[in-house]
C-alpha positions in Angstrom: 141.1 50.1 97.4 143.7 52.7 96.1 146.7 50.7 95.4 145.1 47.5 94.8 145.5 46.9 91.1 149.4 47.9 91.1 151.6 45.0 90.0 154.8 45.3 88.5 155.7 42.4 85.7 159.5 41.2 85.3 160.1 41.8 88.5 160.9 38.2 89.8 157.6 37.8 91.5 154.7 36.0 89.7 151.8 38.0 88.7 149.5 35.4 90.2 151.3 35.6 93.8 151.1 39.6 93.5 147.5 39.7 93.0 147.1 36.9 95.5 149.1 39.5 98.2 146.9 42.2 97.0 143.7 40.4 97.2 144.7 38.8 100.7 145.3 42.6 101.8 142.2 43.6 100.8 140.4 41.3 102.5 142.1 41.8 106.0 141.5 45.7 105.2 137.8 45.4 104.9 137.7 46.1 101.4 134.6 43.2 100.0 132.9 43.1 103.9 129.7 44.6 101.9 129.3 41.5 99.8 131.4 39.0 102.0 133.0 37.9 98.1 135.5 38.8 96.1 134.7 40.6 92.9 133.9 38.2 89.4 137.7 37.0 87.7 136.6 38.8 84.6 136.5 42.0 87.3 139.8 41.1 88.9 141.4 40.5 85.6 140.5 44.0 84.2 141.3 45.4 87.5 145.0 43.9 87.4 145.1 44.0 83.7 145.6 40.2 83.7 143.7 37.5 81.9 141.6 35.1 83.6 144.1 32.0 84.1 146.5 34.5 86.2 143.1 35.7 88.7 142.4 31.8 88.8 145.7 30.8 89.8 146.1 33.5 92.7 142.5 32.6 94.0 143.6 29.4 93.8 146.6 29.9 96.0 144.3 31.9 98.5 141.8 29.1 98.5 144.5 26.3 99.8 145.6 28.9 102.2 141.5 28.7 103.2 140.8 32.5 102.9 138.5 32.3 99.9 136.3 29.3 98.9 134.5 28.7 95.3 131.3 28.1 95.3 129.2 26.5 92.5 126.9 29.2 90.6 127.5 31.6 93.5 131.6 32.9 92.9 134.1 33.0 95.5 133.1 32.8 99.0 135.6 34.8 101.8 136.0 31.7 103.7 137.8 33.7 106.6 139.0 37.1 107.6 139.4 37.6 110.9 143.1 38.1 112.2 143.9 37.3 116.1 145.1 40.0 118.2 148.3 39.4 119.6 149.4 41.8 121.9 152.9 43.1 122.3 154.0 44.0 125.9 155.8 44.2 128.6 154.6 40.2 129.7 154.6 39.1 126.2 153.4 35.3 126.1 151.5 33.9 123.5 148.9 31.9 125.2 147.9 35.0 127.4 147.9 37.3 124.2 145.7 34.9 122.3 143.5 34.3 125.3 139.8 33.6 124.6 140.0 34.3 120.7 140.8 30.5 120.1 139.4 27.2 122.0 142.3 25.6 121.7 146.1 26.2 121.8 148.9 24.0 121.2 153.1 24.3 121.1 154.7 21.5 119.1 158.7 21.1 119.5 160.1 20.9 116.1 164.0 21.0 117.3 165.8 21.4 119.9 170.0 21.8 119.4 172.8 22.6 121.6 175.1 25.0 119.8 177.5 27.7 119.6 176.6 30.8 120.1 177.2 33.3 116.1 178.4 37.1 117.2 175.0 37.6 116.8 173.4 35.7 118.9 176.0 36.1 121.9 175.5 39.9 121.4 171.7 39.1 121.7 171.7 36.9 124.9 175.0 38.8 126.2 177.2 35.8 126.0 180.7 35.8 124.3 180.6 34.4 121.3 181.1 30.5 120.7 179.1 29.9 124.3 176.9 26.9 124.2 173.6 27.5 123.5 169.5 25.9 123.0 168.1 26.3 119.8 164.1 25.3 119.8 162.6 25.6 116.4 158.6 25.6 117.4 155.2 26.0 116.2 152.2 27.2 117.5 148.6 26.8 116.9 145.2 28.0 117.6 142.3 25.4 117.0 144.0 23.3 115.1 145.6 26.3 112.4 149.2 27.0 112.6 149.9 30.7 113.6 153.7 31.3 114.2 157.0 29.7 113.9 159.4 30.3 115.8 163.4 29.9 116.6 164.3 31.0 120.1 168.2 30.7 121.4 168.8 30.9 125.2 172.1 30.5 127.7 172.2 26.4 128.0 174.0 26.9 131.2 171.0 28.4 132.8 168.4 26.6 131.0 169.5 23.0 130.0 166.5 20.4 129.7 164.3 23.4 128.1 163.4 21.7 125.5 162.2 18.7 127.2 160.4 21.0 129.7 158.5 22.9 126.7 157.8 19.5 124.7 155.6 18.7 128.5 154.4 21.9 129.2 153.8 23.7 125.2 154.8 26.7 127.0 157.9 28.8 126.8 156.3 30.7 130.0 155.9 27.1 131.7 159.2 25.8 130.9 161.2 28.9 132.3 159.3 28.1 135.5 159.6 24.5 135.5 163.6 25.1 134.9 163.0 28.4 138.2 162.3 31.1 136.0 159.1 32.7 137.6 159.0 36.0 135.7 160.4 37.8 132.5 159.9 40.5 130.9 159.9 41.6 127.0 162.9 43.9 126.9 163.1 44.4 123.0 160.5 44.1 119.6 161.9 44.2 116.2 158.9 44.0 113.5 159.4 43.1 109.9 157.6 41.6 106.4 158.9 39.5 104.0 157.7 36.4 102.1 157.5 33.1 103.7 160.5 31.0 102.5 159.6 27.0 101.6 160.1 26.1 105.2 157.7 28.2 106.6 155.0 27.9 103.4 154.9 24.0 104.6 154.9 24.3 108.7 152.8 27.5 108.5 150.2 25.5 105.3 150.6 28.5 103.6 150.7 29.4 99.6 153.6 30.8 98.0 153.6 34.2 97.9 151.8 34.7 101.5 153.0 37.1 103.9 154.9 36.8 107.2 154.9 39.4 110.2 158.7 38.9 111.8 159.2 40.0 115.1 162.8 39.7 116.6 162.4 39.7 120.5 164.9 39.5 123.3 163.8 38.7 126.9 165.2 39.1 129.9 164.7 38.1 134.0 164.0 41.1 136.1 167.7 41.8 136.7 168.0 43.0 133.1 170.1 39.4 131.8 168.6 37.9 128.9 167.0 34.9 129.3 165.6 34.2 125.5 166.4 35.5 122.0 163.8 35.0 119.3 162.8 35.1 115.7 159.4 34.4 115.4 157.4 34.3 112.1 153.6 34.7 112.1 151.0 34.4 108.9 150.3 38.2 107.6 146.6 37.0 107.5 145.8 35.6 111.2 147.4 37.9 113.1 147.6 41.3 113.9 150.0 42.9 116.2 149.0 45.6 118.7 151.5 47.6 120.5 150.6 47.9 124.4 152.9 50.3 126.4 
């Protein structure tokens, strides 16, 4: 666990978030699978050079997020570690990627707007700037937990009444062919981290502090137009991406 027990005070970030981060990395690393706890707070505090109120607070924070649970005469319990594989291909679609790893899946519509288009944007979706677009904030679970969040922009020309199509179908994949879009294809994957903002700490029932993967993605039809621009957040600690050529 090299690494572990480096946090950096006056840096802006809370001690008790740091140590929550490094403890919630440990755990998806492996690093307390022998005992299925994590260590004693008097442990963790000499470990982080901490008192005890500052371990208690981050496992408090992990607890809410439902990675560790306390138990009575017994410590603290690693309630769950297992990330979901999403995959990352050339048919990237999130009920596919998931597949058999949850029982249940389900897209809820957040938003929907018709706007225009930022330089950015139009440069993504190869439209000129100020052209109308659909912007659908969504969510997306897996038995019941929230796993990404999502803000995807596509040409409202081509795709009016998407949002209405994904609000019936939870699918992006389904609406595209509801609205005659029968195939696409992922041209483009930009992955970042970066803390969740206050936003994304509520819709994705996360602490502060936690961790998002954020993967920029632009999709086109099989003639090489874009069809969908996205910025999709997913929780550090459910899923794990895996790069498939």
């Amino acid at each position: 666990m090299a690494g572990l027990n480096q946090v950096q005070r006056q840096t802006g970030v809370a001690l008790w978030r740091q140590i929550a981060d490094r403890i919630r990395e440990a755990i998806g690393n492996g690093a307390y699978d022998e005992t299925g706890m994590v260590p004693p707070e008097t442990v963790l505090a000499l470990q982080f050079g901490v008192n005890r109120h500052t371990v208690r607070s981050a496992l408090a924070a992990l607890a809410q997020e439902g990675i560790v649970r306390a138990v009575q005469g017994r410590g603290t319990l690693i309630e769950r570690k297992e990330r979901l594989n999403f995959p990352i291909t050339r048919r990237t679609r999130f009920t596919a990627g998931i597949g058999d790893q949850a029982r249940e899946m389900r897209g809820l519509l957040l938003d929907e707007v018709t706007e225009e288009a930022s330089a950015e944007i139009a440069r993504w979706l190869g439209l000129k700037p100020g052209a109308q677009v659909i912007r659908l904030e969504t969510l997306r679970e897996a038995d019941r937990r929230p796993v990404s969040k999502a803000t995807s922009w596509f040409p409202a020309e081509r795709f009016a009444g998407i949002g209405e199509a994904y609000r019936k179908h939870q699918s992006i994949t389904k609406a595209f062919a509801e609205l005659g879009l029968a195939d696409y294809i992922r041209a483009t994957t930009e992955v970042t981290a970066a803390h969740a903002d206050t936003a994304d700490l509520a819709d994705l029932e996360l602490s502060p502090g936690a961790i998002l993967l954020i993967a920029k993605a632009m999709n086109t039809d099989l003639d090489g137009v874009p069809v969908q621009y996205s910025i999709s957040r997913f929780a550090a600690d459910r899923v794990q991406f895996t790069i498939e050529n």
